[in-house]
C-alpha positions in Angstrom: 265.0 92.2 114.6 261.6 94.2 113.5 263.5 96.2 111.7 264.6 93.4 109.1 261.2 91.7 109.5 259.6 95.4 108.2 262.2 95.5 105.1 261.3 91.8 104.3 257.6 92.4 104.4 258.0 95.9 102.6 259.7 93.7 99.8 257.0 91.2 99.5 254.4 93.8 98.8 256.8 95.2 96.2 257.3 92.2 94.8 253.5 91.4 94.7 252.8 94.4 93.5 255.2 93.8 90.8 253.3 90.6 89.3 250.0 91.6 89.1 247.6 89.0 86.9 248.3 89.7 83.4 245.8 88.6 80.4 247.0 87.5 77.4 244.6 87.4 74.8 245.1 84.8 71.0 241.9 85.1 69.4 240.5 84.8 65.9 240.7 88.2 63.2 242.7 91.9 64.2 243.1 92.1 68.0 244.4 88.9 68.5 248.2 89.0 70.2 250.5 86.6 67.7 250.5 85.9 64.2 247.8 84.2 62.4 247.9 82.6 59.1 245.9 79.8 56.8 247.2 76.6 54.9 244.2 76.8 52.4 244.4 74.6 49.2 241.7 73.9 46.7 243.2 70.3 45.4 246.8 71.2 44.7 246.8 74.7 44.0 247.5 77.0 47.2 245.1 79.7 48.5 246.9 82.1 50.3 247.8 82.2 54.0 246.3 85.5 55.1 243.2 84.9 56.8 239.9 86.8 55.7 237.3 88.2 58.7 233.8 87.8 57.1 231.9 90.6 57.9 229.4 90.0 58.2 229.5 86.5 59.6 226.5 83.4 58.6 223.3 84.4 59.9 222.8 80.7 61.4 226.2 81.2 63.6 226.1 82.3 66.9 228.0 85.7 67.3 232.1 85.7 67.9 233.3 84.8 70.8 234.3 87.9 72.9 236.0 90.6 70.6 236.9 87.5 68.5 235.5 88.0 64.7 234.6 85.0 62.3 237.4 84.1 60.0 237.8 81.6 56.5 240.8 81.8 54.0 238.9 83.4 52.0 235.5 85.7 51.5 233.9 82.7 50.6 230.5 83.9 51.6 229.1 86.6 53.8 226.7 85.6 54.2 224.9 83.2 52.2 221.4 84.2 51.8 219.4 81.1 53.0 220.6 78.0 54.2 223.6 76.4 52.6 224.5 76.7 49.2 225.2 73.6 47.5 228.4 72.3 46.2 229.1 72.9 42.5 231.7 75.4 40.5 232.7 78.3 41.6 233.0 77.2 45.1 236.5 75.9 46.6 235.7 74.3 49.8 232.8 71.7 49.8 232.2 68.2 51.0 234.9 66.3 52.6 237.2 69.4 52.9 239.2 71.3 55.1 241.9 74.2 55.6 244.0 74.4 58.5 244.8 77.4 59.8 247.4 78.8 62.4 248.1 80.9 65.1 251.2 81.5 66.8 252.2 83.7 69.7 255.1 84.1 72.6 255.1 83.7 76.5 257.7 84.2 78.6 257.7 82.1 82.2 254.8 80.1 81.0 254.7 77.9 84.0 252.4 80.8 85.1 250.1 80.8 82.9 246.3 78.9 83.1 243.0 79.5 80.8 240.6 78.6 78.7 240.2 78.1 75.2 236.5 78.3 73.4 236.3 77.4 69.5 233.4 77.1 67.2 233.9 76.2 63.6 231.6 75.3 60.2 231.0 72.4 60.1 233.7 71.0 63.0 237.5 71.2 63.7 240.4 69.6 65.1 242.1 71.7 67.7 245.8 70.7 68.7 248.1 73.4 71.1 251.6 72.9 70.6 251.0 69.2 68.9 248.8 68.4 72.0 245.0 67.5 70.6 242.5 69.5 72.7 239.5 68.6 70.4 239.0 65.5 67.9 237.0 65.7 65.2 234.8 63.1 63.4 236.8 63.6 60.0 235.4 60.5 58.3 232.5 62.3 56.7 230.5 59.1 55.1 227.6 59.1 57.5 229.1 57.6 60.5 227.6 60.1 63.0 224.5 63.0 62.8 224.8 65.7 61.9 222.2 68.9 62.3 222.4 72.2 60.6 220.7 74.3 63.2 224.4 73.7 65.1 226.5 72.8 62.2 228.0 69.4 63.0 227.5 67.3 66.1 230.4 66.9 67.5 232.3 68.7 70.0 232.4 72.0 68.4 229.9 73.9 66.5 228.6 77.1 65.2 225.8 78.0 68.1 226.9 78.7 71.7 225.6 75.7 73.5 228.1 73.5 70.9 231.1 75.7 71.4 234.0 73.9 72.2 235.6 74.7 75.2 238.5 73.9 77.6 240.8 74.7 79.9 244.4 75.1 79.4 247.2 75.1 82.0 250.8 75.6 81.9 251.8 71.9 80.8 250.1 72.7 77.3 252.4 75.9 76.9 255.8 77.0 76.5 258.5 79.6 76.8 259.0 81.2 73.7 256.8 80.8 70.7 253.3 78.7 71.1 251.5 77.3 68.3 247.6 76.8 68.0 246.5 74.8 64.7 243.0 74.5 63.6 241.9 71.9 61.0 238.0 72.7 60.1 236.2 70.1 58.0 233.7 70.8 55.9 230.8 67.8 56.2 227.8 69.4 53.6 227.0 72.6 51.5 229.6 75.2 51.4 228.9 77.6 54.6 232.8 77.8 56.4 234.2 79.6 59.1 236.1 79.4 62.0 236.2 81.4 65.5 238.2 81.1 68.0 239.5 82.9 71.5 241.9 81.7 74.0 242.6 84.0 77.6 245.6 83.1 79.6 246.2 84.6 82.7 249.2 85.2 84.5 249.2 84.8 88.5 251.8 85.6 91.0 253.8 82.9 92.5 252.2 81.1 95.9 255.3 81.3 97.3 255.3 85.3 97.5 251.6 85.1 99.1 253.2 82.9 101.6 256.1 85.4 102.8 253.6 88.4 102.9 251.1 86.1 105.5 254.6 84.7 107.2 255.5 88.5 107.8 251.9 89.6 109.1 252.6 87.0 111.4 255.7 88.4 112.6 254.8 91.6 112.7 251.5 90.7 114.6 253.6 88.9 117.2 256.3 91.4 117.6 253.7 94.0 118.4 252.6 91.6 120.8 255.5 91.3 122.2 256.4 95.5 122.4 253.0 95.8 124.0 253.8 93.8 126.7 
């Protein structure tokens, strides 16, 4: 009898030791696990799909989140010198814009899996993961809310810290196999544009195993009670 209550308990410590947390990291520029990629279009005529890190970033944003980097479809500006520029030629997102970009990566027993997801964007975005909306953008841009350029727009996410958007993700908003985050950012005034973004899922062992390893201390504790007297 102890000696199958030892080789259960010895196989519950290997079995914890065998699903350690594990961080997964999808985050804006290099670093990022996944693949990320852009939908950019100046009326009808397509910008590319390779995202561009500006380096360096608007002086008016707060820094990247984490190892994350600031990212637009294109090096439209970096940065601009004072303030926003205003709209006119030469520049291919302005008022009443937007590009959606992309970023798609794979998990593997997903029902595991819980985090949080921070995003800041110029001017705002709308955030969806795996065609679930996270964030809701006001995209209507004819006055119908204020807006302040010392945060970009005022609504849920924004270019300073204290307007980052954040929230917390669990295992109902992912999937085995290949995940999709999509980000549509808006452009309300000027031409300043970027996106950042960084999402860290962990991976915990099952309950269950924590269980079995206090259900065998248990035993053990009792048969040693037991031998002693």
């Amino acid at each position: 009898m102890k000696r199958t209550v030892v080789s259960t308990c010895v196989w519950a410590v290997l079995a914890v030791g065998g699903l350690r947390a594990d961080t997964v990291l999808i985050q804006s520029g290099p670093g990022g696990n996944g693949t990320q990629y852009n939908t950019g279009v100046n009326g009808a005529v397509p910008l590319g799909e390779a995202n561009v890190v500006l380096t360096p970033p608007h002086p008016a944003w707060a820094p990247a989140i984490g190892a994350s980097q600031w990212i637009s479809f294109v090096d439209n500006y970096s940065p601009t010198p004072s303030g926003q520029d205003p709209c006119g030629a030469g520049y291919l997102i302005c008022n009443g814009d937007s590009v959606s970009f992309f970023h798609t990566f794979t998990l593997t027993n997903s029902a595991s899996y819980s985090g949080l997801l921070q995003v800041m964007a110029d001017d705002t975005a709308d955030v969806w993961l795996n065609g679930v909306q996270l964030f809701a953008a006001v995209a209507d841009y004819t006055g119908l809310y204020p807006y302040s350029y010392s945060r970009c727009a005022d609504v849920p996410i924004g270019c300073q810290s204290d307007t980052t958007g954040i929230m917390g993700i669990d295992a109902s908003l992912l999937h085995d196999g290949t995940n999709t985050l999509e980000f549509t950012v808006w452009q309300k005034d000027g031409t300043g544009y970027g996106l950042d973004y960084s999402m860290a899922l962990s991976n915990v062992p099952e309950p269950g195993i924590f269980g079995l390893i206090s259900g065998c201390l248990g035993a053990l504790l009792a048969l040693r009670r037991k031998s002693v007297a």
